[in-house]
C-alpha positions in Angstrom: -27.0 68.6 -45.3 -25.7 65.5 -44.2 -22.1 64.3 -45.6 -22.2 61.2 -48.0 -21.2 57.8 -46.6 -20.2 57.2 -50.0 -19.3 59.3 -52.7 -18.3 57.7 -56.3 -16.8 59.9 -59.3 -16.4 58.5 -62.8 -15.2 55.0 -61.9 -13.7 53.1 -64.6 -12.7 49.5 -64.4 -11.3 47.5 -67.5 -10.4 44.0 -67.4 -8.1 42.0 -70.0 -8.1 38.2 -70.3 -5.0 37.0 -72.5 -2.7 38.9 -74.9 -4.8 39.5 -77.3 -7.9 39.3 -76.1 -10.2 42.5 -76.1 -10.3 44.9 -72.6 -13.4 44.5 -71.2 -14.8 47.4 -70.1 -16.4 46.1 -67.0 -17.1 49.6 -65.3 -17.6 52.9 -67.7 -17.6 56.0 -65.6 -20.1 55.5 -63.1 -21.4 58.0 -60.2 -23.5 58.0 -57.4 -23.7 58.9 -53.6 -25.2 57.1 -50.6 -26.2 58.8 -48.0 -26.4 57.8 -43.9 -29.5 56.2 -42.5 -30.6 55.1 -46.2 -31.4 51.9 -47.6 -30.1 51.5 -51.4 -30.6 48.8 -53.3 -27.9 48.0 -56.3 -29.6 45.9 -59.0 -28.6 45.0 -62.4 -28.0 41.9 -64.5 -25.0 39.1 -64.0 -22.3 41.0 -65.6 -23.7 44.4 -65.5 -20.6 45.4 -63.0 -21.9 45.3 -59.3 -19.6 42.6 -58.1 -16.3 44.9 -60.1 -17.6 47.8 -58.2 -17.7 46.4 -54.6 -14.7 45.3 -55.1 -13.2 48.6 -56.1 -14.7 50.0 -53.1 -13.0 47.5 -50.9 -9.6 47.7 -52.7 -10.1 43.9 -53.7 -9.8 45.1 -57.3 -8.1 48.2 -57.9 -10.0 50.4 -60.2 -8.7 52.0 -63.3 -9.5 55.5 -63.0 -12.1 57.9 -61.0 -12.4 59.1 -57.4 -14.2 57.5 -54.2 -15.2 59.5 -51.3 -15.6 57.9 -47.4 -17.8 60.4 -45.2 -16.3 63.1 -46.8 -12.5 62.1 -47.4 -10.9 60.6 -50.8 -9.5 57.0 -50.0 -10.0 53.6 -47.9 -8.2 55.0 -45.0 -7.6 52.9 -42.4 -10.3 55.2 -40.2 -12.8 55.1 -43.3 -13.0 50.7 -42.8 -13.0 50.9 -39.0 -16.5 52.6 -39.9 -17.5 49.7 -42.8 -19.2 46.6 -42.5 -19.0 44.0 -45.5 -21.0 40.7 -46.3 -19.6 39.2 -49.7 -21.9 37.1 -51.5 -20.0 33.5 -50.6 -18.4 34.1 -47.5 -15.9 31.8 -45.9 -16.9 30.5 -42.1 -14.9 28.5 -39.5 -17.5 25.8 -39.3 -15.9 24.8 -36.1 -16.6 27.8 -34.0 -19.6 28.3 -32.5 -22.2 30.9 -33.3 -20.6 33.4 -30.0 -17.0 32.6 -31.3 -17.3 33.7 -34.5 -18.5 37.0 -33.6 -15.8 37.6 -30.6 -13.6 36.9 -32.9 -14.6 39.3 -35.5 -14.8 42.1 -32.7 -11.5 41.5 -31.5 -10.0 42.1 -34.5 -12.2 45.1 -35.5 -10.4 47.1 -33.0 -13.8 49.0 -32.1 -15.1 47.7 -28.9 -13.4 47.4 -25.4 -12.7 43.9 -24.5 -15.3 44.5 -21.6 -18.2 45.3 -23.8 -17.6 42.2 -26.3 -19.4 39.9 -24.9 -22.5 41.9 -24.4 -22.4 42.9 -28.2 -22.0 39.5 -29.4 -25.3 38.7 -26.5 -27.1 41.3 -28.3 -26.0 40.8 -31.9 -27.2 37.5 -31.6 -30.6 38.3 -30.1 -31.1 40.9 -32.6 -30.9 38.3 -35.6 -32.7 35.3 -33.8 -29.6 33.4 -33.0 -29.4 33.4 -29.2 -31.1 30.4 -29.0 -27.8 29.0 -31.3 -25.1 31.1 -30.1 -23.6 27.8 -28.6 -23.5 25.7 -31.3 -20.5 25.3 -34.0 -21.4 26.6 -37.7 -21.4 23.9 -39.6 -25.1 22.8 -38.0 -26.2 26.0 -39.3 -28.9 26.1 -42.2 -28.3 28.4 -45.1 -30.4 30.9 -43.5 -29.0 31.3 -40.1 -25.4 31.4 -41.8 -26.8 34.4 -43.6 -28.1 35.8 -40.2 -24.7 35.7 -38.3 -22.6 36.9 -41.4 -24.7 40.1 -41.5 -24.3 39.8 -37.5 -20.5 39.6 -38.0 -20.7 42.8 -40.4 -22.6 44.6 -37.7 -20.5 43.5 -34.4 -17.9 47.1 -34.7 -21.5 49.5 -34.4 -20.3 50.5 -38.4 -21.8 54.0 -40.1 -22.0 52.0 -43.8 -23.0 48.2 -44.5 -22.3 47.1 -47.8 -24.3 43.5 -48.4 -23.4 41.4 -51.2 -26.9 39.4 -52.5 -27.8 38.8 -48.7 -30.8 37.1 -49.1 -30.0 35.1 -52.1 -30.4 31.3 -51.5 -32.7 31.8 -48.7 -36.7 30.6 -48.0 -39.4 33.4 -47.6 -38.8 33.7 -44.0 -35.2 33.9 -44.4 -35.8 36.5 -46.8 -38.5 38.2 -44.3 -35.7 38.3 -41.4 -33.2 40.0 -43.5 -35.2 42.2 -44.6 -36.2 43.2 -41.2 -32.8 43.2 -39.7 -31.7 45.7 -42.1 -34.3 48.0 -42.1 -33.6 48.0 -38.2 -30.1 48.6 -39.1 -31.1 51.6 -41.1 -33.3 53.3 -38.4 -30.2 53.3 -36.5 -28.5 55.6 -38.8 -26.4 53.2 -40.7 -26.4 53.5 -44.1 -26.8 50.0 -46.0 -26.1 49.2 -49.4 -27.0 45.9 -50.9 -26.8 44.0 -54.1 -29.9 41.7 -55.4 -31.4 39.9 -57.7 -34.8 39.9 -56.1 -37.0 42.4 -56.8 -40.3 42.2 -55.2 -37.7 42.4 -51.5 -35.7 45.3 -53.7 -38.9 47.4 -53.6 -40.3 46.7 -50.0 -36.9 47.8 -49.1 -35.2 50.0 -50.3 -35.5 54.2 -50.4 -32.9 54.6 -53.1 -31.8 52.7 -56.1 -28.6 52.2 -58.4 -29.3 50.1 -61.1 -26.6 48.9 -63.9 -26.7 47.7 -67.1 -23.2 46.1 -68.8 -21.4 48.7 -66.8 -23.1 51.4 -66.7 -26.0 53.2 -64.3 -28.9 53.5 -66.3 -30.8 54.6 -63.0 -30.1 56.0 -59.5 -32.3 58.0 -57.9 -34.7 57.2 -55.5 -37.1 53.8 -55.4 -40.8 55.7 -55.1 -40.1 58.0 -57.7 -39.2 55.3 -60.2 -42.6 53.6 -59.5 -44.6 56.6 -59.7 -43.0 57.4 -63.4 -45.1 53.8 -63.9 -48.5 54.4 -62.8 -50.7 54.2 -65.4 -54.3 54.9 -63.8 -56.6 54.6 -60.5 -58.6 51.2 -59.6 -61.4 51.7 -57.3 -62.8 48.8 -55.5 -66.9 49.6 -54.3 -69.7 47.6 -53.2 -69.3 43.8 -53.1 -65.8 43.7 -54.7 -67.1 45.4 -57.9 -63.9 46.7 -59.6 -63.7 49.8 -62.2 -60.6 51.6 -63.5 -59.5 55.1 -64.1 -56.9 56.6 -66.6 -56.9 59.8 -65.3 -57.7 61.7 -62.6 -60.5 63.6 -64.2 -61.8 60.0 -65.0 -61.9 59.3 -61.5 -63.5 61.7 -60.3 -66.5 60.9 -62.7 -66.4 57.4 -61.9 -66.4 57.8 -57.9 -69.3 60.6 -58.2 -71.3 57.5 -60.9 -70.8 55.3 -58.1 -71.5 57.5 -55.4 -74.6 58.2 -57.0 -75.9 54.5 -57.5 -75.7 54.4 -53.6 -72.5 52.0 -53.8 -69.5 52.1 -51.0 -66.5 52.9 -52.4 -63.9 50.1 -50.2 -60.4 51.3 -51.9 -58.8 53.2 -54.6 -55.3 52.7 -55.3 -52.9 53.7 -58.4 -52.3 51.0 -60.9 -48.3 51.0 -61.8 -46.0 48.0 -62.7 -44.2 46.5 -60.4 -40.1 47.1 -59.9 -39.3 43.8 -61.6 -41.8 45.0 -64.7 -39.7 48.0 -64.7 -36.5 46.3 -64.7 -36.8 44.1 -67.2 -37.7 46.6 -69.7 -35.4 49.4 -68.6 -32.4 46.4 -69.6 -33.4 46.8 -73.3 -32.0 50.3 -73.4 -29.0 51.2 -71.5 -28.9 55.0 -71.9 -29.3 56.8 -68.6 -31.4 59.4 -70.3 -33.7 56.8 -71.4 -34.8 55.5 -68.4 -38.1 57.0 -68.1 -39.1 56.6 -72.0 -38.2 52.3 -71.0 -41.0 53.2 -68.4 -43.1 54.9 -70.3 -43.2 52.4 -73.0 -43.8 49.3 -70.8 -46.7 51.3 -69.4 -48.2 52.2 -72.3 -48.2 48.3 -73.5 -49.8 47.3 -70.5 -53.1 49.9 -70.6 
């Protein structure tokens, strides 16, 4: 079996604003693994602790107790980040480089790539997210979306083994959101593990094999994305003849209904399970924040909507 990317043990992280003001207890022992090659999507509320937690894996907040694993070995080593690649949410460019600058620059200084196979990398990076046409002009003509696009470039330019992406699509129009998308599930057949934060949903379940998902800092699901939907089917449609549409509660029930329709001489065009959607799911599972009651937040959302 393949050795975690990423391998988090009880993490605890407690901030305190003023003298007396109450700790907050902005991470409470969270755990989880990510594994290489797979995409896992880290959801949860403003203030549920995602944000605290990158940062504790970066070392830009230093966390308050618990252990963190890189491929195998305890620590941000200086090896483990020549392996990472990072994306915060609002990153900071030099608006007056160019497109090609920006990412020499970022590969000189990752200390990854001969100086003779730079330029090429940057020539492919740039391809690779539909810059090349841009690789020539300075930043600040860059749209919202293509700044997106060379960021996750920039995070990409040292070949890394783990991606993290902080809210990488947020901000952007539908086919902003479709290129990201595609880039990183390129990224991901690759063998690089990615691990992004996001508010949007609908992408969160095109996407993503696995998920982490917080509530006021703590995990309240990780496992991985299918099986979480599955737990929230809740029957069969079948569509037959001309667009004629019957439902199923069980699979006994469809049965019966496909041999009925079979039997009036009708086609039967499509079955497909019914099951809310991720966002459905989410929203409910943030009125209960045990772990253990994950599936019964399911269950109960399910049962409402039969």
């Amino acid at each position: 079996m393949a050795t975690p990317v990423l391998e988090i043990i009880d993490l605890k992280k407690t901030y305190k604003r003023g003298w007396r003001a109450k700790p907050v207890h902005a991470l409470k022992g969270v755990s989880f693994k990510i594994e290489p090659g797979v995409i896992t999507g880290f959801l949860g509320a403003n203030g549920a602790g995602k944000t605290t937690t990158i940062k504790c894996l970066l070392e830009l907040s230093l966390k308050d107790s618990g252990r963190i694993f890189y491929f195998g070995h305890e620590g941000l080593t200086n090896e483990a980040k020549s392996k990472i690649g990072f994306l915060p949410e609002r990153p900071y460019f030099y608006d007056y480089l160019t497109g090609r600058e920006f990412l020499r620059f970022y590969g000189k200084i990752s200390n990854r790539l001969k100086a003779s196979d730079l330029d090429q990398r940057v020539s492919d990076l740039l391809k690779r997210v539909g810059l090349a046409h841009a690789g020539d002009r300075q930043l600040r003509s860059y749209s919202k979306g293509m700044l997106q696009r060379v960021g996750i470039a920039q995070a990409l330019i040292h070949r890394p083994e783990f991606i993290i992406l902080d809210e990488p699509q947020t901000g952007l129009d539908p086919d902003g959101r479709f290129e990201v998308r595609e880039i990183i599930r390129e990224t991901a057949s690759e063998g690089t593990a990615v691990f992004f934060s996001s508010h949007l949903l609908p992408d969160a379940e095109q996407l993503c094999d696995d998920l982490v998902i917080y509530k006021q800092g703590e995990m309240i699901y990780n496992g991985a994305t299918s099986k979480l939907l599955q737990q929230a089917e809740s029957g069969f449609q079948l569509t037959f003849g001309t667009q004629q549409v019957a439902e199923a509660k069980t699979l006994q029930e469809l049965n019966a209904k496909i041999d009925e329709i079979r039997k009036q001489g009708a086609e039967i065009r499509e079955i497909k399970p019914k099951r809310l959607s991720l966002e459905e799911i989410f929203i409910n599972m943030g009125f209960d924040a045990k772990p253990d009651n994950a599936q019964r937040a399911v269950d109960t959302r399910a049962g409402a909507n039969r």
